[in-house]
Each structure stands twice: as C-alpha cells, then as structure tokens.
N, C-alpha and C positions, 0 to 999 in steps of 0.2 A: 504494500500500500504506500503511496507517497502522499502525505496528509502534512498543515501544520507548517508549510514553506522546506520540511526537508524530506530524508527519503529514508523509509523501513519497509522489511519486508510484511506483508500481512500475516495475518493467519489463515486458517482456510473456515473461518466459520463465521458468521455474519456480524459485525461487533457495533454493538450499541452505539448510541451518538457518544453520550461522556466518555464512552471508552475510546471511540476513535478519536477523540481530544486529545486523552490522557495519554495518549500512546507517544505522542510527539519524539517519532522517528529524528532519531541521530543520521545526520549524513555520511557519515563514514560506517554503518552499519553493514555487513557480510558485503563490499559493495559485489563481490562475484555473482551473489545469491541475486542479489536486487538487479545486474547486469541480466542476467538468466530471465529473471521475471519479466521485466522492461522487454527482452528482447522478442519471447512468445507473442508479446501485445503485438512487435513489428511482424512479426514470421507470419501472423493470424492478418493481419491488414494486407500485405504481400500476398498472400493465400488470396484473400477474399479478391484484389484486385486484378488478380491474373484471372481467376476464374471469371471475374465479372465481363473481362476482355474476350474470352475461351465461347468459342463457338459452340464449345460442348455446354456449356452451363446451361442447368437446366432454368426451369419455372422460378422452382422453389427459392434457387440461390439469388435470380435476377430482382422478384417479390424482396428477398431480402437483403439484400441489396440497395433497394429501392430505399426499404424503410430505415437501412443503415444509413443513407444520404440524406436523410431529413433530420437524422438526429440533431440537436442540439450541441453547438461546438464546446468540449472542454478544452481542448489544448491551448488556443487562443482566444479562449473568452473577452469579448472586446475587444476584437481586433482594429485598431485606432488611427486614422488619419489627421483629423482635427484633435488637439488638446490644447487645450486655455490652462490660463495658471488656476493652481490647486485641483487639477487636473478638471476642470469644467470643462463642454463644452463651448468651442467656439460659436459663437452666434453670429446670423448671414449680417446683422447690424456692427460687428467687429468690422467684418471682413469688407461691408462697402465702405464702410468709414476711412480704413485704408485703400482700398480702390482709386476714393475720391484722389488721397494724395499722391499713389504711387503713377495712377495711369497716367498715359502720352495721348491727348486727341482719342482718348475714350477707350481707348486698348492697353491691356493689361502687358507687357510681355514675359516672356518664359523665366528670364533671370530674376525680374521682383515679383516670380510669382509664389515665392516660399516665404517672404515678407509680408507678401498680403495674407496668407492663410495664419500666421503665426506661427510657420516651420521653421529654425533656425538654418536648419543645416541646408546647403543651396543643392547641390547636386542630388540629394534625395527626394528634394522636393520638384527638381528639374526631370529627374526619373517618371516620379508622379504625374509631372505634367505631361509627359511625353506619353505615359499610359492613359490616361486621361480623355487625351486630344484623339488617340486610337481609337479609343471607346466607342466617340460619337463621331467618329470617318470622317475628322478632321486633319486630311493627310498633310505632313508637313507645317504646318501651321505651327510660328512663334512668337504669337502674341492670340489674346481672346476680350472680346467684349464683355460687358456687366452682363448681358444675359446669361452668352455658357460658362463666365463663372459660377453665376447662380446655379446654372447646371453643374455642373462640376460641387458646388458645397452641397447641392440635394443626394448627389451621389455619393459622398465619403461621408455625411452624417448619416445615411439610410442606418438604420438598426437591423436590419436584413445581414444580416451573414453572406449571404448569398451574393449583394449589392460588391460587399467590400471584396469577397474573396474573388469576385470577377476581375476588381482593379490590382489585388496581391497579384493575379496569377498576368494581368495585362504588363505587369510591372517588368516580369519576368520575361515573358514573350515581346521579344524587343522586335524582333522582324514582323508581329502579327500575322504567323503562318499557323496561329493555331494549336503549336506545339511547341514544349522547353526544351531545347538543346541543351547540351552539357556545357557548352560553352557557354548559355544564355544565364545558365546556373552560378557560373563562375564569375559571371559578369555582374550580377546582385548579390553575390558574394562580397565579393570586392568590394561594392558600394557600402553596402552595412556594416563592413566592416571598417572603411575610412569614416561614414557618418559615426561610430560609436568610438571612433579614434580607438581600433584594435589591430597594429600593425603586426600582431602574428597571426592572428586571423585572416587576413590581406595576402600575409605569404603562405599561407598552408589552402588557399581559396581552390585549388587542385585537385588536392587530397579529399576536402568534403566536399566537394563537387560529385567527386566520384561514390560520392558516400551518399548523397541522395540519390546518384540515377540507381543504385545498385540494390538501395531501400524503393524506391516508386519504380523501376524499369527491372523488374526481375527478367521478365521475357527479351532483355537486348533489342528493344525496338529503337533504342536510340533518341528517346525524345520521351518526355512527361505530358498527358495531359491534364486539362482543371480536374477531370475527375478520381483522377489520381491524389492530383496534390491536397485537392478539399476532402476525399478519405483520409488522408493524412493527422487532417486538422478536426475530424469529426469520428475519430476512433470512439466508439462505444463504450460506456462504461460496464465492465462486471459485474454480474450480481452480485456479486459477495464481496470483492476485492479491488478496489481500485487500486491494480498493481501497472498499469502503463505509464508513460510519460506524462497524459493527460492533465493528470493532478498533482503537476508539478507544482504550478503556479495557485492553486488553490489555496486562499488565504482563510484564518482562523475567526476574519472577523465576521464573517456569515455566523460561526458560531458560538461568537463569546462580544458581549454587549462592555462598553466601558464602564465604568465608575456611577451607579445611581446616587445619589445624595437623597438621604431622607429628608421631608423638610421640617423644619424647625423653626421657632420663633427668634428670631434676632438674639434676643438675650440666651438664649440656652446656643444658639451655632456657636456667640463670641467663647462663651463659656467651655463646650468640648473643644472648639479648634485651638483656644490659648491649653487647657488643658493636654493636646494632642503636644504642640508645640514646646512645651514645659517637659514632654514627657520624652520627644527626640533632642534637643538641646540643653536639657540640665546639664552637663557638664561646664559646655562649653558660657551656658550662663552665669553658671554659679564663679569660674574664673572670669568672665568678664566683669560680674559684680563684683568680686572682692578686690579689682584690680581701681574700678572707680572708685568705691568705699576707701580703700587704704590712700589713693591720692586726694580726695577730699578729704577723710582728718590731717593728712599732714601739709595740706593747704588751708585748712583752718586753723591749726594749733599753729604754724609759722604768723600766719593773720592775726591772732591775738596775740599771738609777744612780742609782733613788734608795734601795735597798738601800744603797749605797754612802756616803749621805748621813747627817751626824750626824742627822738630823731623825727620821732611823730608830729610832733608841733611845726616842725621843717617840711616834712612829705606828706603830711597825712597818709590815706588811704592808698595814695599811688606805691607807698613805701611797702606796706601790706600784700597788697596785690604782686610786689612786683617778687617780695619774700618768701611770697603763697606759692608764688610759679617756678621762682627755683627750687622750691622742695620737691613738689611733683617731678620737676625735672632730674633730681638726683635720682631718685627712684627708679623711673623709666631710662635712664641711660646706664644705671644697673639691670634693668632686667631685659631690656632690649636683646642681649648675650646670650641669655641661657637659651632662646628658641634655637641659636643657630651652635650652640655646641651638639652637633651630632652625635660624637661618642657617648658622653652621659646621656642623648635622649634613646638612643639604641640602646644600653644597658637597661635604662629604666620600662622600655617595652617587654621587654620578656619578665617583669615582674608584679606584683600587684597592684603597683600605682597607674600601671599599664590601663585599669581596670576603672581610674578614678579621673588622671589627667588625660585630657583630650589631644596627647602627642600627634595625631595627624592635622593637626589644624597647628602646628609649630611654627610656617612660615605665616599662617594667618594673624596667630599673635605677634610674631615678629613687625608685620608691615603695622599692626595696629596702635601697638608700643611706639614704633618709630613715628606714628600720629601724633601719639601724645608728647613724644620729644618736639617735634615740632612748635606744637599749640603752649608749648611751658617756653619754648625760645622765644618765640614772638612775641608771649607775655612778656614776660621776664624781660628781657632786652628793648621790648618797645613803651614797655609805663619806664624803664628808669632814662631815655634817652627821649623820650616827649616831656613827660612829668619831673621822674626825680632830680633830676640833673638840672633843669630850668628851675625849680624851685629853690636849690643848694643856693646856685648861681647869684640868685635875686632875693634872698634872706638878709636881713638886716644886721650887721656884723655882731651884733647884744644876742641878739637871739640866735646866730651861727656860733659864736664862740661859746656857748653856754650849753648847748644841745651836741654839734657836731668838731667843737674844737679839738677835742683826742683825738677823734678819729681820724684828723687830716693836721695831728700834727701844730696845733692854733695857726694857719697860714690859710688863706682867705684863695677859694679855687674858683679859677673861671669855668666856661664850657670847656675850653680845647683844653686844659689842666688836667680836667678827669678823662676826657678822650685820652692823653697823651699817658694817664698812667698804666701800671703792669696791669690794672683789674680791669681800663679798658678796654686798652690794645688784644689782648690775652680773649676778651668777650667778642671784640667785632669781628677779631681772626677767626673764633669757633664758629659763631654763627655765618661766615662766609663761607667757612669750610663746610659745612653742615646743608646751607643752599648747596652749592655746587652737589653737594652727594646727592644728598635729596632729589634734584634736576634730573642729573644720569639715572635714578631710580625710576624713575615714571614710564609706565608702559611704552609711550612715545619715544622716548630716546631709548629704553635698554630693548624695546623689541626693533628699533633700527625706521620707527613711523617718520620719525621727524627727520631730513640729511640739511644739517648747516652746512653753509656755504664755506669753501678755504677761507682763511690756514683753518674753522675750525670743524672742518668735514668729519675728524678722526672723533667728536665727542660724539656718537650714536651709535648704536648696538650693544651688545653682550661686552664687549671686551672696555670699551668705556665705562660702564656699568662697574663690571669687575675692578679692575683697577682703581676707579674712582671711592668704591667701598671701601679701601683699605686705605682711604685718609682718615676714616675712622678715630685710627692710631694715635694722630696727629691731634686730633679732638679732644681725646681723652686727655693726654698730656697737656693740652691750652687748658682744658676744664678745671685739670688740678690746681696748676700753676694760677689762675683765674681764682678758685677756692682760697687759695693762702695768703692772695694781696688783697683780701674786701675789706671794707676800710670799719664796717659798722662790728665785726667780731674781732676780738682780740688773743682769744685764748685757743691755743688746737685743739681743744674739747669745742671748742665753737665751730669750728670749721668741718663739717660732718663731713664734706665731697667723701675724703678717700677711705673714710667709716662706709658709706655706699657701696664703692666703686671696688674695694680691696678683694671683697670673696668672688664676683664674679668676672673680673680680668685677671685674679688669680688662676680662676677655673679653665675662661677662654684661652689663657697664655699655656695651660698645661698642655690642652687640646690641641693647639695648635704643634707644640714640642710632639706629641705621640704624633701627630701626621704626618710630622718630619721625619721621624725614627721611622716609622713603619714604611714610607714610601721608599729608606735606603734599604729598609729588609725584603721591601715587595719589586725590586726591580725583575721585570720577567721577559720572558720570549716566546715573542709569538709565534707558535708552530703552525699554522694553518690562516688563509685570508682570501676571500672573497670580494672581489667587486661586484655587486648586482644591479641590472637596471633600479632607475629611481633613483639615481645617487648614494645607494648604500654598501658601507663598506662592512663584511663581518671577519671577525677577528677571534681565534680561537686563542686562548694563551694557556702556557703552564700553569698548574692550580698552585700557588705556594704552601709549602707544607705551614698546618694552621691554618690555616683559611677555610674559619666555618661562615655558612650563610644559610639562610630559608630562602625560599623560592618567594619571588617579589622585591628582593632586598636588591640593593642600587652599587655603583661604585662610584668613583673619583679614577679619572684617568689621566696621566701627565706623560706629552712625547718631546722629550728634552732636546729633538730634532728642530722642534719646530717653537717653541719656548717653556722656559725653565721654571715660571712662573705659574702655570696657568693650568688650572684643573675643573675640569670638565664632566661633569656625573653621566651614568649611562645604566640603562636596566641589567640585570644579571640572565640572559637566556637560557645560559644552559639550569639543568635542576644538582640541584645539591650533590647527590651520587653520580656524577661525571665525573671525568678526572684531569676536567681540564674549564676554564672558562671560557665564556661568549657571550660577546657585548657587539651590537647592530649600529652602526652610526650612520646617519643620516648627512648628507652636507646642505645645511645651514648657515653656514657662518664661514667667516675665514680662515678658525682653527680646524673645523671640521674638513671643511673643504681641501687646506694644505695637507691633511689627513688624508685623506681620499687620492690627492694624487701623490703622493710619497708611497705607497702601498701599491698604485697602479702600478708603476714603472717599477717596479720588484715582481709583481705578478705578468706569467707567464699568458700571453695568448692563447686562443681557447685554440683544441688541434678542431681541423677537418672532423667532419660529421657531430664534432660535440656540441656542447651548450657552451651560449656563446659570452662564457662566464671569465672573467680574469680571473685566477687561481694562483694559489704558490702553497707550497706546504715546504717544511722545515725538515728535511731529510738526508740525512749526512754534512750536514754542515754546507751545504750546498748553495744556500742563500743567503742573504746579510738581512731579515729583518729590523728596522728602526727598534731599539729598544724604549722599553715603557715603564713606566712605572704606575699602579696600580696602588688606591687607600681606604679601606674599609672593610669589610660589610657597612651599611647603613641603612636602617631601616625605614619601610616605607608602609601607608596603608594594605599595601597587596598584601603583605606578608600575614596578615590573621584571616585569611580564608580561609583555616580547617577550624574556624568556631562556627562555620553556618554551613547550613543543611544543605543549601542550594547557592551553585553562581553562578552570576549574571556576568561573565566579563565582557568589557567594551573595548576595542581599542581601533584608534582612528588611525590610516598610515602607519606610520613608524610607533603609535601607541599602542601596537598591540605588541612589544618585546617585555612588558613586566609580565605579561601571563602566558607567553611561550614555556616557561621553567615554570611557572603553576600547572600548566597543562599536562606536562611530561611528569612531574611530582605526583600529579594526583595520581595517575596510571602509576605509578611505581608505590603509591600506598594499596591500591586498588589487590592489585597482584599480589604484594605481602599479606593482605586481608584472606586472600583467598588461601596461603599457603598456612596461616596462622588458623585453619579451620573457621572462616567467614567470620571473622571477628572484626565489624568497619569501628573506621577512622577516618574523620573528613568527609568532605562533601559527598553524599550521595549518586550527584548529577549536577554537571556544570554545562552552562550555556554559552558559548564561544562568537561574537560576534567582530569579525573585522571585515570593516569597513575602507576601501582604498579608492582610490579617484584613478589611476594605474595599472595598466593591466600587468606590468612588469613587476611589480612590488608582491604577484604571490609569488616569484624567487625567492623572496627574503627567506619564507618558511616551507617552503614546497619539503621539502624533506622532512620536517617536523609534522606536517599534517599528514606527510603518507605514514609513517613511525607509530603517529598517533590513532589513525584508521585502521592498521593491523595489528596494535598490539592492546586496542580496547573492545575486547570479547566480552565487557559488563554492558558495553554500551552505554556508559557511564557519561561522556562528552559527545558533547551536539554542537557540531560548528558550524557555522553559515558565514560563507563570503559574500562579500556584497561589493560592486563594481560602479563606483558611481558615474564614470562615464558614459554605460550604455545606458539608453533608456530603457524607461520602466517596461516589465511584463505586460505585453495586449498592443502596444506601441509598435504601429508598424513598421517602422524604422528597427525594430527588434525583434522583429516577429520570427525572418530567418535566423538568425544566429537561435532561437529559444529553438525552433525545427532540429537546426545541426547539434546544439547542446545536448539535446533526448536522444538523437539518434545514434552519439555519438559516446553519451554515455553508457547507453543500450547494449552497445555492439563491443565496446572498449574499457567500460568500467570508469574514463577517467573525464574530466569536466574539462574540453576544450578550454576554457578562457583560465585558469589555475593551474592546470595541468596533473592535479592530484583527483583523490575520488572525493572529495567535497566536491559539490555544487555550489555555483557561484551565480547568486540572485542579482539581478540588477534594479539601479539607481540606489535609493536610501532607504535604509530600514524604516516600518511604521513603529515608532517608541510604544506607540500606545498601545498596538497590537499583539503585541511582546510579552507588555505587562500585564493584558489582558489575560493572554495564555498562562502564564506563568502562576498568574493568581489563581487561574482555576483548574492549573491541576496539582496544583501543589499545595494546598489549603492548608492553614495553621501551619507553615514552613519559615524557618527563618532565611533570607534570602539576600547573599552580600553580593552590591552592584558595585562594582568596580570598575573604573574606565580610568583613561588614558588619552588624550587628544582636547582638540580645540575647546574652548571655553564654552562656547554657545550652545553644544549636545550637552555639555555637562550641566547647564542650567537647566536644560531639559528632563534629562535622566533624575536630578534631584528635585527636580516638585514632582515627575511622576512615581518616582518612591514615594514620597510624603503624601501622595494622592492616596493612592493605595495603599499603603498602612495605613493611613487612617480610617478609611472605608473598606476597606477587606478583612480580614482572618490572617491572611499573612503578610508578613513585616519584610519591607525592602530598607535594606541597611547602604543607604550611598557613601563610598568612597570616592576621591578622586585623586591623582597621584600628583605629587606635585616633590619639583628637586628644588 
C-alpha cells in the first residue's frame, strides 16, 4: 500500500480507515518487496493494454476495458495547467487583465504567452502553447486573439480529465501524427526536466525515454498512443490494496481535519491559553523573572543610597538614576559570560540542572543580557553626560565645596575637566567600544545584509562579527580601570566592579585556556574528503583517543592553512560508535569557501564511468591533507532525543547534518534492543524530513539513506525528501517526471531525483499536515520537533507545536538548533 505521502507494503486483508492512517508506511520499507508490488500494478496495465490492442481480445476484456477508461484518475489527480498563488485557480479576469497589458494590436504572442496565464517558466508554457494552437488546427500560428485565449483558458480549467489529458498527451505529440515517438518522449523529457531545473534528469532523458516506450509499447510498435498513456494515469485501484504507484501522491489531509478549538468565553480562553503558556515556558520564565527582579532591587537599593548622599543636593535624581544603571550594569556584564562558556554549559547538560535550567535557549539569554548591557550604558552614560556633569559644572562653589569637594580633591571642575579625566576617558572609550561591537552584532552586518562602501567594505559578515566580539577584552579592562577612578566612592569595598566581574572572567578565562590545550591535543588528519554538488565539502577525520560525544553534539573546527585565529562550529555526522568523524561544510563564507577549494585541489578527479565526485582518501601517506584542529564535544538541543517517544526531525539544506548521527544512532540502539531480548530505549519511531531546493545536495547523504533503508528491518525511521524546485504533485509541469519516478521506482527500486530508495516528494512540505498525522496516530505521545534551517519554518514549526499541544493529547516539544 502506498498511503500517508510514503511507501509500505500492505497487507493482504482489507484495513480499516484508522488503520490505514496508523500504518504511515516508512519509505525505505523492504523497498524490493514494494518494487515487486509496484511492478505487478505495471505488468497488469501492460497486460490489459496489449490485449486491448490484440485482435484477439474478446467482448468481455474490451467491456472492461471500456469501464477501466472511465475510471476516475489516481495517479495524477489534478492534473494542473493554470495555478494562482496558494494554489487557487486562475481566473479568465487575471488572465484578460494581463492580456490588456501584454498584447501588440490585440494579439497575444507565443513568448508573453506564459506571463499572461501566470506560468513562470517560458519554454513550458511555449510547449503548451504550441499544443494548444494544434488542438484547434491553428497550424503555425504565433501569436492569438482575446477570443482563442479564452478558448485556450476554457480548455486547461475544464475539470474533465479527459479535457487536460488530450492537451498532456498534445504536449507530447509535437509532429501531431497522432502518435508518441520515443524521441517525442525525450523531447518532454528534457523540457520538465530544464522547467524543474533537474540537470541529471536532462542527461539520463534517454534512458527513461526508453523506460516509458518499454512500460506503454510492450508490443514494439514504436510509438504511444493517448490510450495508452491515459491507462497509464487511470490505473484502477485494488480492492483491498492500494499497492501501485497510484497512491503515491495521496495526501492524509482527506483524512485527518486540523486543530478544532472548542469555544469559550473570552475570560476562560485568556485563562487556559496563559495557563497552556505558563505550562511550556516556566522555565525559561521563571529565569527571565529572576533576572528582572534581581536588576531592579539593585537599581533601587543603589537609588536610595545615593539619595542619601550629600552629592544629592548637587545631582538630584539624575545622580540616582545614573547609580541605579551602573548597578544593573555590573550584573549583566557579569553574566553576559556564562551563556557562552560552552564547556560548563555541556557539563551541566548531562546533569540535573539539565532538568531545571533552560541550557538551549543559552544564546537567547546571551543576546538578551547583552540588551540589558546596552539599556544600563545609555542610562548610565547618558543622565551623567546630559544631567550630572552640567549640574557639577554650574553649582555654586559653597555648595560644591561642601557636598562634592573630597571627591575632586577641593578644585572646582569644568565640563572638558571630567571629560578629560581617567573615569571619563576610560567611560566614553567603553561605550564606543561596546557601539562598535554591538553594530557588527546585528543581523544586518554579521549575516553580510548591509556591504559599506571602501576602505570600510571588510566590517560585514561573520568574520567582522567574530573578530569585533573579542574587543570585549578591551571593555572589561576600561570597565575596571573606569571602577577604581569614580570620584563619589572612596574605599575598595566601595568599588564593587571587580566583586562582579572576578568569578565569571575567572571562569570565561579558564574556558578559554582548556580550548587552547585541547585544540594542541586535538590536532588531526583527515583521512577521507569529498566535494559534493551544492558546494559541500565532507571530511572524515581520525576520532582522537577521548573523544566522547552523543549524537547531535557540534564541534569547533580551526585550519591553520587558512587562519590561526578562527573557529568555526559544524554538526557531528557520523554516530558515536564510528571510529572516525564527519563534519558536512557548506561554502558560505570566505572561510568556508577557502575550505572548499584547499580540499579540491588535493582531491582527485572522479575516473570515467564514476560519480562525478572529487574524492581523496589518506592511504599510504600518499597525500598531504591541510591539517586541522578540532574543540569539543558541545552540546546542543538535538542531543536529548532518546527522552521522547516520537521525532519529528526537520532539517533544511545543509540543516539536516545534526540528525544524520541521530538517524544512524537510533538504528544502532534499535539493533542492540533486539539482541538485549527486545528491551527499547529511545525513540520508538522517528520522522525524517529534508527539505532541499537542489537536486544535487541528496549526494550529501545518499549513502547514509541507503545504510539507513537496509539496515532498519523495525521500520523504525520514515524519511521523506522533498525537492523544492520541482513543482508541486498534479502540476503539469511535473506531471512527467511523477510518471518516470513510479515507473522507475517500480522497475528499479530507487527514486530517480535522490538516487536512493526514499522517495523524493516535491515542492514544500504541508507543516500542518504532518502534525495533523502525527497527532493522530500517535495519541498521548511525547513528541521532540527538532529542526535545523532558516528562521521563518522554524516560526512555523513552533506555534504548530504549541497549537497542538495544546488542543491535542499529545505534546510536540520544539527544538531549534542554534551554534
């Protein structure tokens, strides 16, 4: 049976609707078995079509025959020419609307005829047109009036099957003789496969060429006709088993409804939803609250004593406020540190506090902290440089020398006086330093949005970011220095800064020493390296003895090649019990990128007939790998996936390498389970989603999904590839490739666009659909969503957890991984 967007074998006995839910076949399931089934469906259509052909067939076959050609199409339900956005129909008021602008003297022509309909892509829609034009014995014709457009949109909206599959198959029939050549095959091959930007589909356009006439032309007649190819797409369903291609594309949401909301009266929704809300967030509330709380009394205990000071009658309030904000600010420039001491926050994962402190939201406190340093700088710094300092300035010398005379010494200070001293100078340097960092921090400049113009082009991206971080240093040292010259405290009991700052840049400074130790103990070699399409480089290196990690956990990677400075996290691939590591690098950036080609030019050309992979492997000392240095384990949210029942992983492009080494993991507890007399541990059953825009990026893992597909006999992992460049299923721009895919897989076991026996879905996954499924068959299940990739799914992914936990029986727990 293929149900539920993947593929399982049936059973042989009729199965209840919930059942055929619950079943939600894994794609890597016996794929041989399911090859074998899939193929009968073809052997049984080939049968029925020769004989249909056969002079001999009698009555009975022809009769059914007959009523096999009426059926109702599964394969390509919806088979699609017009599609508006959110997949609506287009409407004929779109399409004259742009008529009006596009036409010449009332005539449409051929090239803006994919712009008027809302077809992006030109040569498929040009294809279209030229079938089109066939239709209504408009020979040669390249250009058409508002009328037989109109004809033309009455014909690709028809809801008739019948309507559309005349224009699929007119599509095909380029000479309009009536019949498919193998060449004509080839020839819309090629097309669908340049509109879906699939250039190995393009070059293999031969191979399944010959792989349709061979499924639709048993008899070597040399040519397909519609009745052939509309059998094709109108294969009959089983009575008991929907075991063919058919129900490929059969989605779950015909059988699972989203999210009801009971209703409620305002006062009682506010009430369970803060409830709900209190009940996924207490942690992370209760440390936000105690972090406000604790800066407020020591911004109001610094407010009343210096109320209490003569100095009061000189500054008033502004004196207060400005005393209140440097308190706050010792604080936070003390605990700003701890979010990023990695080591202590990995020790304290694997222990009870694990269970209290919200350690995955560590860079969130970080950014939040460094908020508050902020809002206590501007304080602080902007009431004593508007207020305090103007009012020193302009006090009457009786009441300066009486209040403020110790503290500056009985000597009467101008503005530029207190500018010019060490508690100035020492104050406007921090805070300048502290802008600059602050600037490099913002999404804009560290993700590379913003490019200044020369000399100062070099402040944007990652590497200005980095570097600029580490004046930090420099802060802290002006802060102290700043601490010891304030003119209103006398005593070093009064001077608290380095009372603050002592435990936790003692801690940071440790941190940073073991990094250093451990990167001259971790120097390694890389025995194995890959170039893959998509820009990604993999890299196998020696495991160092010691070197324990879970699956999920991250590293720090430095290639002293390319600078001596600079360390780079990357996800951990391989699984624990390897004996070797692998880390996937993407080129991004200028470090990654010099990475990629330092690697290349060591890696060897792919020979004749192979994959057409850079490789090098480390064999007799045979090659000079760049050496590396390697720093950690570090832990990350992925790594507590054996606390829950079910997962959910996400991972976008290059985000799907934290749960490659979970995938592999889980299978290797799965297996011990079984040898240990069925005793589980972990997940039950994991859900595998990667998502790529590339058809080249399933290299990355192609060996890890086959690995994965024969060695999980529990059926344990369900992965779905998803390809965002082709269009969606039903879309006829995709309609071929979804033909070659079934028949391809049928015949061969493995998934044309991946190259593995997963199946590879196109365009975007439906989130809702997912969690749809997933809530109801797994009821009362705890269930960890973990993802990896752009920001804007991950806002997705976490209200649809919090949707569903709250309205369901089981609880979706979101992660998101973040270095």
């Amino acid at each position: 049976m293929v149900n539920d967007d993947g593929v399982s074998v049936s059973s042989d006995r009729p199965l209840h609707r919930t059942e055929s839910i619950a079943s939600g076949g894994g794609e890597k399931r016996s794929a041989v078995v399911t090859a074998i089934k899939v193929k009968t469906a073809f052997t049984r259509l080939a049968s029925t079509v020769r004989n249909h052909n056969s002079p001999k067939a009698t009555k009975f076959d022809r009769a059914k025959q007959a009523k096999f050609s009426r059926t109702k199409s599964n394969a390509l339900q919806g088979l699609r020419f017009l599609t508006g956005k959110n997949k609506k129909k287009v409407s004929w008021l779109d399409i004259e609307r742009r008529f009006t602008v596009l036409a010449v003297d009332g005539s449409l022509s051929r090239e803006k005829f994919g712009e008027c309909i809302g077809m992006e892509t030109s040569e498929f829609a040009q294809a279209l047109f030229d079938a089109l034009v066939s239709s209504k014995k408009l020979e040669n014709q390249q250009s058409i009036s508002k009328e037989v457009l109109h004809a033309f949109w009455l014909q690709m909206s028809d809801d008739s099957f019948d309507s559309r599959m005349q224009i699929f198959f007119q599509m095909f029939d380029r000479n309009a003789d009536g019949h498919i050549s193998e060449e004509e095959v080839k020839e819309i091959i090629m097309l669908s496969a340049a509109t879906n930007k699939l250039a190995k589909l393009k070059a293999q356009a031969d191979e399944f060429a010959a792989l349709i006439m061979e499924e639709l032309d048993p008899d070597k007649n040399g040519f397909i006709e519609l009745s052939q190819l509309e059998a094709l797409m109108r294969v009959p369903e089983p009575a008991h088993a929907k075991d063919s291609f058919l129900n490929y594309s059969t989605t779950i949401s015909r059988n699972l409804v989203g999210v009801k909301r009971k209703k409620h009266t305002p006062l009682l929704s506010f009430w369970k939803d803060s409830k709900f809300y209190l009940s996924e967030n207490w942690r992370y509330l209760m440390f936000f609250g105690l972090w406000i709380a604790t800066m407020a009394g020591l911004f109001a205990w610094k407010f009343f004593v210096y109320k209490q000071r003569a100095a009061f009658e000189v500054m008033g309030y502004c004196l207060c406020v400005a005393k209140g904000a440097a308190e706050t600010l010792k604080l936070n420039m003390a605990l700003v540190l701890f979010p990023v001491c990695r080591n202590t926050i990995t020790w304290f994962r694997s222990t009870f506090v694990g269970n209290i402190v919200p350690f995955n939201d560590n860079l969130k406190f970080h950014m939040m902290i460094a908020s508050g340093v902020a809002i206590g700088t501007v304080i602080h710094a902007g009431v004593h440089l508007a207020c305090d300092f103007p009012r020193i300035t302009s006090s009457s010398d009786e009441l300066f020398m009486r209040t403020l005379g110790k503290s500056f010494h009985y000597k009467r200070q101008t503005y530029v006086d207190l500018l010019k001293s060490v508690a100035g100078v020492t104050g406007i340097a921090s805070v300048l330093l502290m802008a600059f960092i602050f600037l490099l921090a913002t999404p804009w400049f560290r993700r590379g949005q913003v490019k200044p113009l020369w000399p100062l082009h070099r402040l944007s991206g990652f590497n200005a970011f980095w570097y600029s971080h580490h004046l930090f240093i420099f802060v802290y040292v002006l802060l102290i220095v700043h601490s010891l010259f304030i003119y209103l405290a006398h005593g070093w009991w009064q001077k608290t800064t380095w009372m603050y700052l002592a435990i936790p840049v003692a801690l940071y400074a440790s941190e940073r020493l073991v990094r250093a130790i451990r990167a001259g103990l971790y120097t390694v070699r890389v025995v194995k390296a890959a170039v893959y399409p998509g820009n990604v480089l993999a890299l196998y290196i020696q495991k160092p003895r010691g070197f324990k990690y879970k699956s999920g956990m991250y590293l720090f990677l430095k290639c002293p090649a390319i600078s001596h400075l600079q360390w780079h996290p990357f996800s951990i691939t391989s699984a624990p019990s390897d004996d070797y590591l692998s880390i996937h690098i993407r080129s991004a950036g200028d470090w990654t990128s010099k990475m990629k080609k330092i690697f290349s030019e060591v890696c060897h050309k792919p020979e004749v007939g192979k994959s057409g992979l850079l490789r090098a492997e480390y064999v007799d000392h045979d090659l000079e790998f760049p050496k590396l240095r390697i720093d950690g384990p570090y832990g990350a949210p992925a790594q507590d996936y054996m606390k829950y029942d079910v997962l959910l992983l996400v991972g976008l492009g290059i985000g799907a390498t934290p749960f490659v080494s979970i995938l592999r993991d889980i299978l290797n507890h799965v297996n011990r389970d079984v040898e240990n007399n069925g005793k589980k541990s972990g997940p039950t059953k994991v859900y595998f989603y990667w998502v790529t825009r590339e058809q080249g990026s399933f290299e990355w893992f192609k060996g890890v999904m086959n690995e994965i597909a024969e060695m999980d006999h529990k059926r344990v992992i369900e992965m779905h590839n998803y390809l965002t460049s082709v269009y969606e299923e039903g879309d006829a721009r995709s309609a071929l490739i979804t033909m070659i895919q079934a028949l391809n897989l049928a015949k061969n076991g493995v998934d044309i666009l991946s190259g593995t026996r997963v199946r590879t879905h196109f365009a975007r996954p439906n989130w809702k659909t997912v969690f749809s499924r997933l809530s109801a068959v797994h009821r009362h299940a705890n269930i960890g969503v973990f993802y990896c990739g752009a920001p804007a799914v991950a806002k997705e992914l976490d209200t649809l957890s919090r949707e569903y936990t709250h309205q369901n029986s089981t609880t979706f727990d979101f992660h998101k991984e973040n270095f």
